[in-house]
C-alpha positions as CSV (number, residue, x, y, z in Angstrom):
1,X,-18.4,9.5,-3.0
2,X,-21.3,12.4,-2.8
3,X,-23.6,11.9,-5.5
4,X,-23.1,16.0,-6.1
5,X,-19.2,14.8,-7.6
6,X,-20.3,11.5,-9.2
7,X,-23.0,14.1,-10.8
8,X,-19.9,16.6,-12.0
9,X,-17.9,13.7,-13.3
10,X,-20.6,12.2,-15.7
11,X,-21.2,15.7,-17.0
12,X,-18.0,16.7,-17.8
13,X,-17.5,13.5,-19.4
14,X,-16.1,13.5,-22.8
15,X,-14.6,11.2,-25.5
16,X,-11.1,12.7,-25.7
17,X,-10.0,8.9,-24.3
18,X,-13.0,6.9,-25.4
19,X,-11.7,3.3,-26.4
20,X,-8.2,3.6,-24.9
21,X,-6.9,1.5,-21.7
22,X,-5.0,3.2,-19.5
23,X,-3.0,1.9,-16.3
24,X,-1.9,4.3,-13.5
25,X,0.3,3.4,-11.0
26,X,-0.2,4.0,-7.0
27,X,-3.6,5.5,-8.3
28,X,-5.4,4.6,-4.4
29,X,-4.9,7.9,-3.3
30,X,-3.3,11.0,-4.1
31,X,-2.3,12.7,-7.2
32,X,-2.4,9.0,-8.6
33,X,-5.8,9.0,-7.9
34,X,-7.1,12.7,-9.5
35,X,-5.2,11.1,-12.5
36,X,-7.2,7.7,-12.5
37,X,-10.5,9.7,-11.8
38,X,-9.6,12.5,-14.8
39,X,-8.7,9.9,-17.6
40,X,-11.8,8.1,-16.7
41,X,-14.2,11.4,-16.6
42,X,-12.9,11.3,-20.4
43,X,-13.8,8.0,-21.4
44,X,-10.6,5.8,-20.7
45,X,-11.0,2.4,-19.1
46,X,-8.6,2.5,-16.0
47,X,-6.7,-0.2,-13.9
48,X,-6.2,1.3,-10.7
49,X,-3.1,0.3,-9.4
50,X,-1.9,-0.2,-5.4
51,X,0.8,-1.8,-3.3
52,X,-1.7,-1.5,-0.2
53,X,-4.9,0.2,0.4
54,X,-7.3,-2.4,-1.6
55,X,-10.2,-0.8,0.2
56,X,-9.3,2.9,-1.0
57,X,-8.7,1.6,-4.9
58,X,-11.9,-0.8,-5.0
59,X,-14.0,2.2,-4.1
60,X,-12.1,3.9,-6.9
61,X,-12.6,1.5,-9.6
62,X,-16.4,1.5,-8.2
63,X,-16.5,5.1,-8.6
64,X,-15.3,5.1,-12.1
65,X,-17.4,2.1,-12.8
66,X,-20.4,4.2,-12.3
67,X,-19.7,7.2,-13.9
68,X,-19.2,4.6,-16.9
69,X,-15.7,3.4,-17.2
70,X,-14.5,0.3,-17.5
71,X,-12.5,-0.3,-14.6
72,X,-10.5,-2.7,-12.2
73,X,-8.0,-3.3,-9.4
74,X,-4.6,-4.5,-9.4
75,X,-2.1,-5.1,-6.8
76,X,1.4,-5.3,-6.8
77,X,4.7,-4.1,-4.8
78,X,6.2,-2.5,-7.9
79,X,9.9,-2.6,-6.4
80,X,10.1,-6.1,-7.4
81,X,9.8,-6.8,-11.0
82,X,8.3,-10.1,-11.3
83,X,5.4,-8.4,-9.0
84,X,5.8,-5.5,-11.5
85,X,5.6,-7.5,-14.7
86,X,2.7,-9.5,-13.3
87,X,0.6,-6.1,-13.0
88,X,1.4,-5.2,-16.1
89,X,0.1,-8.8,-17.7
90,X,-2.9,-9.0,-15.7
91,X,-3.9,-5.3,-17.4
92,X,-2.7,-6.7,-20.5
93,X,-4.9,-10.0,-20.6
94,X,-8.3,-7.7,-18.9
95,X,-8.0,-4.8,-21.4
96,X,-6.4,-7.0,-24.5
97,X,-3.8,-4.0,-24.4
98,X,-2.6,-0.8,-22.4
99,X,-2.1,2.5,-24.4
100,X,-1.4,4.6,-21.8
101,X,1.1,3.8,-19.1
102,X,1.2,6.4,-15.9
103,X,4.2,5.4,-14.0
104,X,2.9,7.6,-10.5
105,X,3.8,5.1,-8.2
106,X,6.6,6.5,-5.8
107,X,7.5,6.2,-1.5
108,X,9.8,8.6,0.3
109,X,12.6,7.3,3.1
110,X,14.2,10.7,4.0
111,X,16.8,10.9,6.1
112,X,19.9,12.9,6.0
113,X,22.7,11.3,3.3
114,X,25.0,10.3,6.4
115,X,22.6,8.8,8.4
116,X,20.7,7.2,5.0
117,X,20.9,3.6,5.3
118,X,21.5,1.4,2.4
119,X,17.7,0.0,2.7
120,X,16.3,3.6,2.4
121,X,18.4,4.4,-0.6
122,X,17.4,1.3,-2.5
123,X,13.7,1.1,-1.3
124,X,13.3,4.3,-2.7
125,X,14.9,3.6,-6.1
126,X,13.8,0.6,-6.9
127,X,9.9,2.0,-6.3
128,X,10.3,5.7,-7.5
129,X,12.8,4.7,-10.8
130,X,13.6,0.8,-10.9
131,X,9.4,0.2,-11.4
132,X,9.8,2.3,-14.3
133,X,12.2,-0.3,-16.4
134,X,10.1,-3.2,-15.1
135,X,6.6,-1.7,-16.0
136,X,7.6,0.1,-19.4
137,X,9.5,-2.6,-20.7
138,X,6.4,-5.1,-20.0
139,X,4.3,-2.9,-21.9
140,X,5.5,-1.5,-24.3
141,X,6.1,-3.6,-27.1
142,X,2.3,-3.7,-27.9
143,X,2.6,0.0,-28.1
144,X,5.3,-0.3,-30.9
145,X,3.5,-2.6,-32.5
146,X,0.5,-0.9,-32.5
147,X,2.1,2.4,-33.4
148,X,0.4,4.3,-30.8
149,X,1.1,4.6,-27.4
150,X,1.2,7.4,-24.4
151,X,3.9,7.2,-21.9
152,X,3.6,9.9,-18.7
153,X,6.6,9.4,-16.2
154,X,5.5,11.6,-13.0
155,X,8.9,13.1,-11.4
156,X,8.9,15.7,-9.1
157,X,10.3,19.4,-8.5
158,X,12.8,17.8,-6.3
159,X,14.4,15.9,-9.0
160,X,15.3,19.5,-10.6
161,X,16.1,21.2,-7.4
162,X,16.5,18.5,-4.8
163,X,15.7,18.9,-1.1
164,X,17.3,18.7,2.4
165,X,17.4,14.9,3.5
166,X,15.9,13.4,0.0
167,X,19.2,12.7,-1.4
168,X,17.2,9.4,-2.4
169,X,14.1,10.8,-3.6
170,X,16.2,13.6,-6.0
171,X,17.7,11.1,-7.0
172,X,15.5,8.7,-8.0
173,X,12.5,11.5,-9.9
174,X,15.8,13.4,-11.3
175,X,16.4,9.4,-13.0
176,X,12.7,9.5,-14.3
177,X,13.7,13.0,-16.3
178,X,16.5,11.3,-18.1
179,X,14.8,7.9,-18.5
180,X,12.0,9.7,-20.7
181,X,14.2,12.1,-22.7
182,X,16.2,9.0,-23.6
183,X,13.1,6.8,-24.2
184,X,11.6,9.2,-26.3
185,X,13.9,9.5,-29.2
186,X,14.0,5.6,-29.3
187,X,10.3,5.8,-29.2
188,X,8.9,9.0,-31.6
189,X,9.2,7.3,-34.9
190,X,6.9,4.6,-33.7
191,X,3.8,6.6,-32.6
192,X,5.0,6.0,-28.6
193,X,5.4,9.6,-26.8
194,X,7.3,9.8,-23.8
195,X,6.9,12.8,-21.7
196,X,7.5,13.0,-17.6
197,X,5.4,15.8,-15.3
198,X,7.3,17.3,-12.2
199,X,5.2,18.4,-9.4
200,X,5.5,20.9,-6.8
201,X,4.1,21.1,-3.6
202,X,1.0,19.3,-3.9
203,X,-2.0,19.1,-1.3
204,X,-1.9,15.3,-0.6
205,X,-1.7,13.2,2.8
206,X,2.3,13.5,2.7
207,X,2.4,17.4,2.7
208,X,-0.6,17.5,4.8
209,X,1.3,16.5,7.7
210,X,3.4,19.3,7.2
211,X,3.1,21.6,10.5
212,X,1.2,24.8,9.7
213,X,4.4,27.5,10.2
214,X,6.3,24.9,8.0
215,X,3.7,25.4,5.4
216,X,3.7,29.0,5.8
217,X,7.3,29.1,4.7
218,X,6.8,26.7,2.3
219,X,4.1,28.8,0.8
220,X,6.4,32.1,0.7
221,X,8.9,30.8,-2.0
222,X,6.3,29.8,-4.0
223,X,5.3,32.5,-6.3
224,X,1.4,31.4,-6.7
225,X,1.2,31.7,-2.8
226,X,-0.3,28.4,-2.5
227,X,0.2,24.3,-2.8
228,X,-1.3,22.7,-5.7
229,X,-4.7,20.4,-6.1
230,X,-4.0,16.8,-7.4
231,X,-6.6,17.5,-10.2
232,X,-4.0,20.2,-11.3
233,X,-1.3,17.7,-11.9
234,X,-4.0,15.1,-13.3
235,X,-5.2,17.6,-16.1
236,X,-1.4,17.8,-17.4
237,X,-1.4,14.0,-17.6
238,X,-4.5,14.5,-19.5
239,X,-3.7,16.1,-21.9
240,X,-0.1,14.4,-22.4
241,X,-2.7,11.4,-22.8
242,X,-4.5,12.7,-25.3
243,X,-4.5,12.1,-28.7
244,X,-4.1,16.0,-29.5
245,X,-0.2,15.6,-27.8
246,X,0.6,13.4,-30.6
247,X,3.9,16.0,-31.2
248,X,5.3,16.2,-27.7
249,X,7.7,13.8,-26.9
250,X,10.3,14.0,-24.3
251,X,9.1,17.2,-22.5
252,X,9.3,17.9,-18.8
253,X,6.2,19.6,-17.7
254,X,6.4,21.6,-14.6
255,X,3.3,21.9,-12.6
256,X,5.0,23.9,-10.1
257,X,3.1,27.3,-9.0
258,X,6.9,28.7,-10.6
259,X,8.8,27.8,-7.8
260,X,11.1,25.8,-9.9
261,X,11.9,28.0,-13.5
């Protein structure tokens, strides 16, 4: 990393997190990554999460070592919950307790409903939604019993809108929406909040490969006239994280550019 953003991250540092243990799923690259790198900046110690790409989250964890987090790597394919549940144990047992869980992790098989096969259905709900059941239910009765806990769900605009050949994808992030809402009311009167963030078009690797003209279009019927940054999305999960969001529970936030309403 250029000393010149190491530098920016240690000065914006703050204690908004300071003493709280976050894990963030599929946090290698990507939005998953801004998020890791934001709740860190503010103090948080941060398990950086991957299914592959050790290399890409070690330099993470390094990164957010020496800005002054406490930080570590785990590995685990999150589709299959004993894999899952050991992730969430081996966080537990390093950071004697997680207090906020960012379920991030998410693949994409798209491929037109009739020529979907059965694999790339399931593959892509048992990463983008199943995970979710596995992870949250490994974690969070030490949140309960804590009476504090912060519970970010990341879906996607798709999941509101859905999109040509991601039947599976819509799907799946659309699950995530109702998974919170229902999560929350069992959660509120026990300090846990629940909340989910939908994305938009986000600059990342996947959306990179669009081809230029398709991005063009793309960029038309979105009324900000541009993709989002990944550190966009992460300073909604921020805040969700926070203990200033103690009163929002079950909320959808759209981070969007208002091409979803």
């Amino acid at each position: 990393m250029p000393e010149t953003q190491l530098t920016a991250i240690v000065e914006r540092r703050s204690n908004k997190l300071f003493g709280l243990n976050a894990l963030v799923t599929g946090s290698s690259r990507g939005i998953g990554r801004a998020i890791a790198r934001s709740l860190g900046a503010h103090g948080a110690n941060v398990a950086v999460h991957c299914r592959q790409g050790v290399d890409e989250a070690q330099s993470l964890a390094l990164e957010l070592s020496a800005a002054g987090s406490r930080a570590m790597v785990v590995c685990g394919d999150l589709a299959k919950e004993i894999q899952a549940r050991r992730v969430a144990e081996e966080v537990l047992g390093a950071f004697s307790g997680i207090d906020i869980l960012i379920n991030n992790a998410g693949i994409t098989r798209d491929k037109s409903f009739l020529k979907m096969t059965r694999d790339q259905w399931q593959d892509v709900v048992e990463t983008n939604l199943n995970s979710l059941y596995s992870l949250t239910q490994a974690v969070l009765p030490q949140m309960t019993q804590r009476g504090w806990g912060r519970i970010i769900n990341i879906s996607s605009v798709v999941g509101q809108m859905g999109a040509f050949g991601q039947t599976n994808y819509a799907a799946a992030k659309a699950g995530i929406i109702g998974f919170t809402k229902a999560l929350a009311r069992e959660t509120a009167a026990r300090g846990v909040t629940v909340n989910a963030v939908a994305p938009g078009y986000i600059e990342t690797a996947m959306t990179a490969a669009i081809p230029p003209d398709v991005k063009a279009k793309i960029v038309e019927t979105i009324p900000a006239k541009r993709f989002g940054a990944p550190e966009e999305v992460a300073e909604a999960c921020l805040f969700l994280a926070s203990r200033e969001a103690a009163y929002i529970t079950g909320a959808v936030i759209n981070v969007n550019g208002g091409v979803y309403l």
